[in-house]
NUFI-461382 format. One record per residue (C-alpha): residue in three letters; z, y, x. Coordinates in steps of 0.5 Angstrom, whole numbers, plus 2048, in hexadecimal, padded with zeros to 3 digits. Example, Ala and Ser with C-alpha at 12.3 -4.5 7.8 and 13.67 -1.06 7.14 Angstrom:
2
Ala8107F7819 Ser80E7FE81B 
//
This chain:
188
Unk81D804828 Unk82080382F Unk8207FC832 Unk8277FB832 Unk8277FC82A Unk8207F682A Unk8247F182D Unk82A7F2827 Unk8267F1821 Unk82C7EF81E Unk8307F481F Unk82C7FA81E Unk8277FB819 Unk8217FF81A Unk81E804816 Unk818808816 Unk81780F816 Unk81380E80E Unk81A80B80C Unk820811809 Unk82780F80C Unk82B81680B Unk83081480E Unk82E813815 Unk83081A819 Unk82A81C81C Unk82D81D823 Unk831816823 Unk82C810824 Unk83180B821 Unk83580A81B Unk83A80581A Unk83B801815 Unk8407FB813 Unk8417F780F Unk8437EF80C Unk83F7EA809 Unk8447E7804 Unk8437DF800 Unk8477DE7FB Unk8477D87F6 Unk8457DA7EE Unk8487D67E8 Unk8437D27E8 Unk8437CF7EE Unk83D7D37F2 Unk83E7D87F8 Unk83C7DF7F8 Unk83C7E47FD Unk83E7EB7FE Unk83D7F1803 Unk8427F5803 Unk8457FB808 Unk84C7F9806 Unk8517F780B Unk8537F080B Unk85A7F180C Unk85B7F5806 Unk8557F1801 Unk8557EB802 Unk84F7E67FE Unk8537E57F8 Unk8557EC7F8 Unk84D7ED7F9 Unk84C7E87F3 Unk8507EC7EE Unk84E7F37F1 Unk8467F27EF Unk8487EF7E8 Unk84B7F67E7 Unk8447F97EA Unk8417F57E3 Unk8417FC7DF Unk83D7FF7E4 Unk8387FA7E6 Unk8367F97DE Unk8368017DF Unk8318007E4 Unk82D7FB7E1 Unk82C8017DB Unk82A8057DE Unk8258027E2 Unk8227FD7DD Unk8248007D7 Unk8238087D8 Unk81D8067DD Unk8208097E3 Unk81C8047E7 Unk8158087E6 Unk81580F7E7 Unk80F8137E6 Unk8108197EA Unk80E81A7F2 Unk8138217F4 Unk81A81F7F6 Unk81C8257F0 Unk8188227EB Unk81B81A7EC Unk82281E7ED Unk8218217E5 Unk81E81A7E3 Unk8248177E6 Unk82981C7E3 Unk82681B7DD Unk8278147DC Unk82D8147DE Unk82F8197D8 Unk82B8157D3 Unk83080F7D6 Unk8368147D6 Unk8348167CE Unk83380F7CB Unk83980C7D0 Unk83D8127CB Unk83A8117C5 Unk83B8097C5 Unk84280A7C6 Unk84380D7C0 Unk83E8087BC Unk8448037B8 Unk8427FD7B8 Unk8457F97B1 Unk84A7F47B2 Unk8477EE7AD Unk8487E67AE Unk8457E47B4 Unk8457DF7B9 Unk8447E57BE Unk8467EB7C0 Unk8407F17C0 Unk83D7F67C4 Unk8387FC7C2 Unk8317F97C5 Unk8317FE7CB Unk8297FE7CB Unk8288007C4 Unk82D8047C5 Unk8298097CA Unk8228097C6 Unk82680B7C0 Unk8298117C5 Unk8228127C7 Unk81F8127C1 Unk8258177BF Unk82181D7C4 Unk81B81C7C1 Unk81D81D7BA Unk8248217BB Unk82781D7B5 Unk82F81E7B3 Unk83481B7B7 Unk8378167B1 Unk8308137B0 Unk8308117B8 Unk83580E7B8 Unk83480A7B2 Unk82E8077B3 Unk8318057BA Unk8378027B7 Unk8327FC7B4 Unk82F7FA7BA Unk8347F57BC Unk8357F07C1 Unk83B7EA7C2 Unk83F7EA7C9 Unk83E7E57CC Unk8437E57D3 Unk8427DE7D5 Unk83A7DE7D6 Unk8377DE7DC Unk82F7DD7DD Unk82A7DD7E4 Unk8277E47E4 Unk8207E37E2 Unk81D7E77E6 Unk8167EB7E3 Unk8117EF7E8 Unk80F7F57E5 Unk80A7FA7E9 Unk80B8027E9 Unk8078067E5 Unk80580C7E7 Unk8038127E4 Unk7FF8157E8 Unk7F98167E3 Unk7FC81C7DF Unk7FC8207E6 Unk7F38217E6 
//
């Protein structure tokens, strides 16, 4: 860390030798990043920012705004993964282990996904639209491994956990403080 590089906090951003970046070539000293911050008013009248690599001739913030509400799919995706597969909390240590443990959920994810596309959800007289219950659905996946049952019966059984759609919702995030469990015990 030079002087030049002390006097511009806000410019360049320091980082450790602890922390992993990979995309740092190891015989240039500086990697150039740009990018924007985009505001944009949502519909109900409150702001939100975004930071984006995308040019702003070419996207401007409405562009942005519509941009990430196509992303939603993915977000929810994410959000599954990490909450519902339990991505968030590896118990492996080597870098070969934590990949196999991330293949693997991401597998389960992929495996499910498939199943609960073919899962029909029947058409009765309700206020609502339905979905397949995305979470239920993956303990029944699970369960379907251990157990090996018959491909009918799994889709069945996800077929009645159901949830309405409700597109016009939105909450605050109630975020929840969850500690890392470790399983370093099996190791003595």
């Amino acid at each position: 860390q030079t002087n030049l590089i002390k006097q511009q906090p806000d410019r360049y951003k320091f980082l450790p030798t602890s922390v992993t970046f990979d995309f740092l070539d190891e015989n240039t000293p500086y990697y150039p990043i740009s990018f924007r911050a985009v505001k944009v008013q949502l519909d109900d009248g409150s702001y939100q920012c975004f930071i984006t690599n995308l040019e702003g001739d070419v996207f401007p913030p409405k562009e942005i705004k519509s941009l990430y509400y196509l992303r939603w799919g993915i977000e929810t995706s994410f959000r599954e993964l990490k909450h519902t597969l339990a991505l968030t909390h590896l118990h492996s240590k080597k870098k070969e282990s934590i990949a196999q443990e991330i293949f693997a959920k991401m597998t389960m994810y992929n495996f499910c996904s498939i199943i609960t596309s073919y899962v029909v959800i029947q058409k009765k007289d309700r206020k609502h639209n339905y979905q397949v219950n995305f979470s239920r659905a993956i303990s029944i996946c699970k369960h379907y491994f251990k157990e090996n049952n018959a491909f009918l019966d799994i889709c069945k059984l996800i077929q009645k956990y159901i949830l309405p759609i409700r597109r016009e919702r939105a909450f605050p995030r109630q975020i929840k403080f969850r500690t890392f469990v470790s399983f370093n015990y099996r190791i003595a």
